[in-house]
C-alpha positions as CSV (number, residue, x, y, z in Angstrom):
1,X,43.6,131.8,237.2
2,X,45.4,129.0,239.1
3,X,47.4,126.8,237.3
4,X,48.5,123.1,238.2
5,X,51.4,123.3,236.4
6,X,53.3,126.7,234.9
7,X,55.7,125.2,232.5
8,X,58.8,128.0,232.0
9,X,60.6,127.2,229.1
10,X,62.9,128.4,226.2
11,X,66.2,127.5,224.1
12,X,69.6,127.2,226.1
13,X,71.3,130.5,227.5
14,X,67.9,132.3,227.7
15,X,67.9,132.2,231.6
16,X,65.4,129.5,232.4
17,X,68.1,128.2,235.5
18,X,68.7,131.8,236.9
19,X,64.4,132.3,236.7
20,X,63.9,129.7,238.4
21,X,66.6,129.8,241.2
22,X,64.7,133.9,241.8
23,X,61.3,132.0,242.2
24,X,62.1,129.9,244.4
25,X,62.9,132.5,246.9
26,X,60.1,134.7,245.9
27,X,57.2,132.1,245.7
28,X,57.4,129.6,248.8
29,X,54.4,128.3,248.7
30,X,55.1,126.6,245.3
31,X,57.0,123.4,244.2
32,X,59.9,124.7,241.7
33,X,62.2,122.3,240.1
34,X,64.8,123.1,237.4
35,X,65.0,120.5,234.6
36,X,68.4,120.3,234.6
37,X,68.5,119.1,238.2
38,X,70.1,115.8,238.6
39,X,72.5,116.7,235.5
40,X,72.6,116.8,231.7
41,X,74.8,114.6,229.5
42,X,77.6,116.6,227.6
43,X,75.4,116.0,224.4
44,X,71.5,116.2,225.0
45,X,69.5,114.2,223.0
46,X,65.9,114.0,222.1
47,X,65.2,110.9,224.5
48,X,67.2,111.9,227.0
49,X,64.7,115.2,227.4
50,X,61.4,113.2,227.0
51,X,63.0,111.0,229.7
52,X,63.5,113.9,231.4
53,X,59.9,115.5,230.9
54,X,58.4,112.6,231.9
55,X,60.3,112.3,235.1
56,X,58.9,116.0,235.9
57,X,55.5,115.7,234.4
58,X,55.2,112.5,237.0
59,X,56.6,114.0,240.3
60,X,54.9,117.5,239.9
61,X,51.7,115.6,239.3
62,X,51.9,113.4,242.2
63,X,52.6,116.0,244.7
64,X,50.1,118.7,243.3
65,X,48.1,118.1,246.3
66,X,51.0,119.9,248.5
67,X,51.4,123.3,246.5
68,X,49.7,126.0,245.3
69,X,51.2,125.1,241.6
70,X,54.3,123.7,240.7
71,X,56.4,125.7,238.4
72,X,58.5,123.8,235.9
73,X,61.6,125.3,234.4
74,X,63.6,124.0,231.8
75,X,63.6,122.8,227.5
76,X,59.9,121.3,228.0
77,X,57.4,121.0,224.7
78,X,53.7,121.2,225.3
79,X,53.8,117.8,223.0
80,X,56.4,116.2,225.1
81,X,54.4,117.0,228.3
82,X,50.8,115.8,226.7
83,X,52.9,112.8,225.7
84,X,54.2,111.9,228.8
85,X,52.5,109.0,230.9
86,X,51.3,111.1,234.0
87,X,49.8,114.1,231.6
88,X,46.1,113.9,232.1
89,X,43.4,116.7,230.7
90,X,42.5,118.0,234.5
91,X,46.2,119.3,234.6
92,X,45.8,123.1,233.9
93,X,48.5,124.4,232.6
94,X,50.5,128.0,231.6
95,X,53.3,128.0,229.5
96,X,55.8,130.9,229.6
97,X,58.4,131.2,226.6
98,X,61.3,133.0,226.7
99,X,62.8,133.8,223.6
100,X,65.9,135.7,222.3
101,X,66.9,136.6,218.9
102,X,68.9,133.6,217.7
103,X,71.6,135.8,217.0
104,X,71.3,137.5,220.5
105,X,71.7,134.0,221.4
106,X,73.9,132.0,219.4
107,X,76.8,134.9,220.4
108,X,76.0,134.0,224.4
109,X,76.2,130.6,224.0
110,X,79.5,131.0,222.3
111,X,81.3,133.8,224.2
112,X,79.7,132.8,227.6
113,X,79.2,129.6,227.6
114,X,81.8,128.5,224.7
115,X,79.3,126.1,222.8
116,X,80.4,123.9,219.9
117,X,78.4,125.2,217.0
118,X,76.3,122.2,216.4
119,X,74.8,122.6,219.7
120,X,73.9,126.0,219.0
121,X,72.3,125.3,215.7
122,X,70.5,122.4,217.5
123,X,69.2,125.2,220.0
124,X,67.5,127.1,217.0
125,X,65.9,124.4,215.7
126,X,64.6,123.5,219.3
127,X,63.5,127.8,219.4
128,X,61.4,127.3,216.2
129,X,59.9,124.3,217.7
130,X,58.9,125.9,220.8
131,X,57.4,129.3,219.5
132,X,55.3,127.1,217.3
133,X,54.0,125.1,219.7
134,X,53.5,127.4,222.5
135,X,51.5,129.6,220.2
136,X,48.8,127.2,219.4
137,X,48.6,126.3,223.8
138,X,45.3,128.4,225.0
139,X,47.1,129.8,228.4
140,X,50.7,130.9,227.2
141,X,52.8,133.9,227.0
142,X,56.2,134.7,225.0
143,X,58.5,137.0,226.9
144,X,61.3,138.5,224.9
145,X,64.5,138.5,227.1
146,X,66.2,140.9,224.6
147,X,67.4,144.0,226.7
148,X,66.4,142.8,229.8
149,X,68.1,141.7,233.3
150,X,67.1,138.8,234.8
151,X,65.8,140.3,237.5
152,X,63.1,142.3,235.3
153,X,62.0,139.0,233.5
154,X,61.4,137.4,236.8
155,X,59.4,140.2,237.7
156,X,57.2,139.8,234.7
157,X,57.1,136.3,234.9
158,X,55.9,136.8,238.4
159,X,53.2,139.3,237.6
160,X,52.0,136.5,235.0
161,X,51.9,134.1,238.0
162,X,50.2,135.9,239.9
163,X,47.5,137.7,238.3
């Protein structure tokens, strides 16, 4: 199936950026933006991202026309994206989780990325949010990125584009 919109997303550290920078040179004929393009404030908040998602939600709808699919990745919720003011119910979508043990993760956003604490808690609150609602979305899929490289997620995440 074609979708409008493929919506990659996950908790901070999982490798959304690094997914999406391999897609782009493997998948020309669609429109890929990283959330995180045009910056992030030290301290995220809540608005800032539905700002954000709505931003996305409006230029990947408006240019729809000129790609295959656009491919979205970045800290999106399916409500945040039905919410915003461009969603409409013609938009088919995919959404594609990737999740890590919070553990896993709360160690590589510390020792990698040197993370206050309260960000990282805030980032497994954000991973509970999004496994619930990507589970109850008709067209997703949950990739664990446990044990593997980057490279072999992108490869699965292309096969689930492309099938």
């Amino acid at each position: 199936m074609v979708y409008n919109l493929i919506v990659i997303t996950g908790a901070g550290g999982v490798g959304k950026t690094s997914i999406s920078n391999i897609l782009k040179n493997k998948l020309e004929s669609y429109h890929i933006v990283d959330f995180d393009e045009g910056g992030v404030p030290e301290v995220p908040t809540v608005e800032w991202r539905k700002e954000r998602t709505n931003f996305w939600v409006e230029k990947l709808v408006k240019n729809h026309h000129e790609y295959d699919s656009s491919i979205l990745c970045g800290l999106c919720f399916p409500s945040e994206i039905k919410e915003s003011l461009y969603f409409n119910n013609n938009i088919s979508i995919k959404y594609i989780l990737l999740h890590l043990n919070f553990d896993l993760l709360q160690k590589r956003l510390l020792e990698d990325r040197h993370w206050p604490e309260f960000l990282i808690q805030g980032q497994k609150i954000w991973q509970e949010q999004l496994l619930s609602e990507i589970s109850f979305e008709t067209h997703h899929s949950i990739i664990d990125v446990e044990n593997k490289t980057i490279e072999e997620v992108a490869t699965i995440i292309l096969d689930l584009i492309l099938e």
